[in-house]
C-alpha positions as CSV (number, residue, x, y, z in Angstrom):
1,X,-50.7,26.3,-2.3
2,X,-47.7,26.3,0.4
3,X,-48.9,22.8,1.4
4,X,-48.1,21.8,-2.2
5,X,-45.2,23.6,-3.3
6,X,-43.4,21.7,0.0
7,X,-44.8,18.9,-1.3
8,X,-43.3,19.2,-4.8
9,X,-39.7,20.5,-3.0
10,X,-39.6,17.4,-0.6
11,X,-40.1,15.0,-3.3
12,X,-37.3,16.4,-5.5
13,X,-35.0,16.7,-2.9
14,X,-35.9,12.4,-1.9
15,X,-35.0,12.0,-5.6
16,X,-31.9,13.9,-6.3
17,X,-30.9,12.2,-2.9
18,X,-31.4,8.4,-4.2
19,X,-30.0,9.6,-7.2
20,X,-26.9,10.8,-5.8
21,X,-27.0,7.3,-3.7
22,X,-27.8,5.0,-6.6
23,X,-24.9,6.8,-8.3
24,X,-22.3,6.5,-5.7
25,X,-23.2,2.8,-5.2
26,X,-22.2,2.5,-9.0
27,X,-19.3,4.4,-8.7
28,X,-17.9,2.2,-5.6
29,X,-18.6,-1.1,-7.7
30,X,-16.9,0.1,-11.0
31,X,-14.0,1.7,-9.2
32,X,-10.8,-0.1,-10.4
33,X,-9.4,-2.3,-7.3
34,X,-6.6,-0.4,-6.6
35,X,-8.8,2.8,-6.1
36,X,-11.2,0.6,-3.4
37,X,-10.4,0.3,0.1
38,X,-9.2,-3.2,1.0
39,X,-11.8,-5.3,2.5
40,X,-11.7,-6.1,6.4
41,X,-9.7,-8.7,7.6
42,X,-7.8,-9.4,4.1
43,X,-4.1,-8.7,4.1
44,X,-4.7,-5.2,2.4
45,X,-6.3,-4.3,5.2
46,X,-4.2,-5.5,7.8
47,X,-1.3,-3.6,5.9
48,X,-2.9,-0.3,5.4
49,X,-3.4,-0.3,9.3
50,X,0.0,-0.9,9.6
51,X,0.8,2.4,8.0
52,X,-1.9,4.4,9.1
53,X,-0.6,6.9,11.8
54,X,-3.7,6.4,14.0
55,X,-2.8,3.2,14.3
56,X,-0.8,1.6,17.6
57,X,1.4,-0.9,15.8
58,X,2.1,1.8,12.4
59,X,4.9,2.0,11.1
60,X,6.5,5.4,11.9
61,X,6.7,7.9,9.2
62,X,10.5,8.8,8.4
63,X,11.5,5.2,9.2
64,X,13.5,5.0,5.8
65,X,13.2,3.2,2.7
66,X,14.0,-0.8,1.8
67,X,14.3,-3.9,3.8
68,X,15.2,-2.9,6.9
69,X,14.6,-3.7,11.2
70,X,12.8,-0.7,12.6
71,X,12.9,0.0,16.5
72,X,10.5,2.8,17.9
73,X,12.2,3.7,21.4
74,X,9.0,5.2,22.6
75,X,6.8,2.5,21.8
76,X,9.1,-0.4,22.5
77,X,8.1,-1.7,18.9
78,X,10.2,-3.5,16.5
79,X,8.9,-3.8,13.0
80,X,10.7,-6.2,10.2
81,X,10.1,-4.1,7.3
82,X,10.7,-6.2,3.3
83,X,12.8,-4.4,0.1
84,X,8.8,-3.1,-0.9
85,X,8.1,-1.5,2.3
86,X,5.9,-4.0,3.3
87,X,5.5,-5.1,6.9
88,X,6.4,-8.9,7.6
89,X,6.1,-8.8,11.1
90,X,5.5,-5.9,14.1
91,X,5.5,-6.8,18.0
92,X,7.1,-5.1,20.7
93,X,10.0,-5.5,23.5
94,X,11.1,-5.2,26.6
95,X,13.8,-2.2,26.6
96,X,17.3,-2.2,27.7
97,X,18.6,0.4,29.9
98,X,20.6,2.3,27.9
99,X,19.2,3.3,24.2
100,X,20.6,4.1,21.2
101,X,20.5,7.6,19.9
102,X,17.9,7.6,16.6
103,X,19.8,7.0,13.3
104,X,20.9,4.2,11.0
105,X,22.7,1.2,12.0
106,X,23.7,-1.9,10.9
107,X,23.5,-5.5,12.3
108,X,27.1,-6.5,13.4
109,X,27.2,-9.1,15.2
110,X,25.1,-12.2,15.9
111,X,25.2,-15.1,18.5
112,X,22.7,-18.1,18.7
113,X,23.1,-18.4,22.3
114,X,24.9,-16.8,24.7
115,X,24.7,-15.5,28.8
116,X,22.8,-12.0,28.7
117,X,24.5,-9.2,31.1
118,X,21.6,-10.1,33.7
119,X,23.1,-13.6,34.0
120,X,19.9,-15.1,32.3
121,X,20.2,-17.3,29.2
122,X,19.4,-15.6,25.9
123,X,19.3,-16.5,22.2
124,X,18.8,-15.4,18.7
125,X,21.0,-12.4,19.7
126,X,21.0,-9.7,16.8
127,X,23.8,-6.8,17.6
128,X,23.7,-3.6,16.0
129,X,25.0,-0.6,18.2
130,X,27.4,0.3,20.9
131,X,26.9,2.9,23.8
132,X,29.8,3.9,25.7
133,X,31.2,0.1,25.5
134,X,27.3,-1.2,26.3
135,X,26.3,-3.2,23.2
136,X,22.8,-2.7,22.1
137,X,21.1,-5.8,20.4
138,X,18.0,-8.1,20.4
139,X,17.7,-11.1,22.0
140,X,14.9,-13.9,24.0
141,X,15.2,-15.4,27.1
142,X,15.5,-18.7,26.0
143,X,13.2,-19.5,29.8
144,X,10.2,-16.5,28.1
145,X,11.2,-14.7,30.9
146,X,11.2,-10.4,30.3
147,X,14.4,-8.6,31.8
148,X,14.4,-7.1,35.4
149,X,15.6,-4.2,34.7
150,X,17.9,-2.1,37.4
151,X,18.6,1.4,36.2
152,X,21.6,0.8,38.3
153,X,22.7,-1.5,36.0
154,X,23.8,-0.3,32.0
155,X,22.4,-3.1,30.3
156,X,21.8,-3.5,26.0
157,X,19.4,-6.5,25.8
158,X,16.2,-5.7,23.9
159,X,14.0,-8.8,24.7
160,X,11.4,-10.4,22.3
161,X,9.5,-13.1,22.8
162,X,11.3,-16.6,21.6
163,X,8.9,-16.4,18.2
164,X,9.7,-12.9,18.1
165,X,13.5,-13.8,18.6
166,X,13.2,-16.4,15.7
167,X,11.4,-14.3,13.3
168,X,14.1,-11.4,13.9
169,X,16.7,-14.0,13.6
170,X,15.9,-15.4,10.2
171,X,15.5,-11.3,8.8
172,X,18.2,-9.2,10.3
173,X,21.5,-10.8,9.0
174,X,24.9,-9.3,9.2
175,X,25.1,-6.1,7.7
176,X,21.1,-5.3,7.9
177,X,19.7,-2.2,8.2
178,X,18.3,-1.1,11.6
179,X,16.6,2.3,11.9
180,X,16.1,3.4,15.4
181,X,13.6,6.3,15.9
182,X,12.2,8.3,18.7
């Protein structure tokens, strides 16, 4: 009788289980597509990544709100961020020597080609703080090269790469918004 009664339990329990499964199945196919998580490798899911905090290349939480240029000291990662919050583009940089202190800023100055403070040639130069007469900006080596950095030396130059350069050029106008966290 024990032989049977596990019997009878095991097969009630296999088909409450592929009921549960048959409807969960249903449930995932029927779900409206905003309540379904994006497929892999579609832009929905390349953007979720983007803000998931697990992450490398997320956007930081407490980064603000609109279009905006978003620089994470600690990761040496800039991140050009539209009006919906969406990320157009995320890569990171070489540092300067001196930082900025976290806070809000504003593009002020620009120059398409200029001398950087290391005597190499840069472009696409993007300006939006000042540290004790350093100014702090973005800019690319227009040779690719990344800065050689002297801690002797107090210099401002974030570099990007030149399609990094570019992309920040045609986004962070005078007067943008640049949000620098920790």
């Amino acid at each position: 009788m024990a032989g049977t009664s596990s019997a009878i339990v095991a097969g009630l329990t296999a088909a409450a289980l592929a009921t549960i499964g048959y409807l969960g199945h249903r449930a995932a196919v029927t779900a409206p597509a905003e309540l379904r998580p994006p497929a892999p490798g579609t832009a929905a899911a390349v953007q979720k990544a983007l803000r998931d905090s697990d992450h490398p290349a997320a956007l930081p939480a407490r980064s603000g709100t609109g279009e905006r240029v978003v620089y994470a000291l600690d990761k040496d990662r800039v991140w050009l961020v539209e009006r919906s919050g969406k990320v157009r583009r995320t890569y990171g940089v070489s540092p300067s020597t001196v930082d900025p202190e976290p806070g809000t800023y504003q593009v002020t100055s620009r120059s398409a080609s200029v001398t950087g403070s290391d005597g190499v040639p840069i472009e696409y130069v993007v300006r939006f703080a000042s540290v004790e007469g350093t100014a702090i900006g973005f800019s690319a080596a227009v040779d690719g090269s990344a800065p050689r950095l002297d801690p002797e030396q107090r210099t401002g130059g974030i570099r990007e790469t030149r399609a990094d350069g570019a992309a920040m050029w045609g986004f962070a106008t005078i007067g943008r918004k640049v949000v620098v966290v920790r």
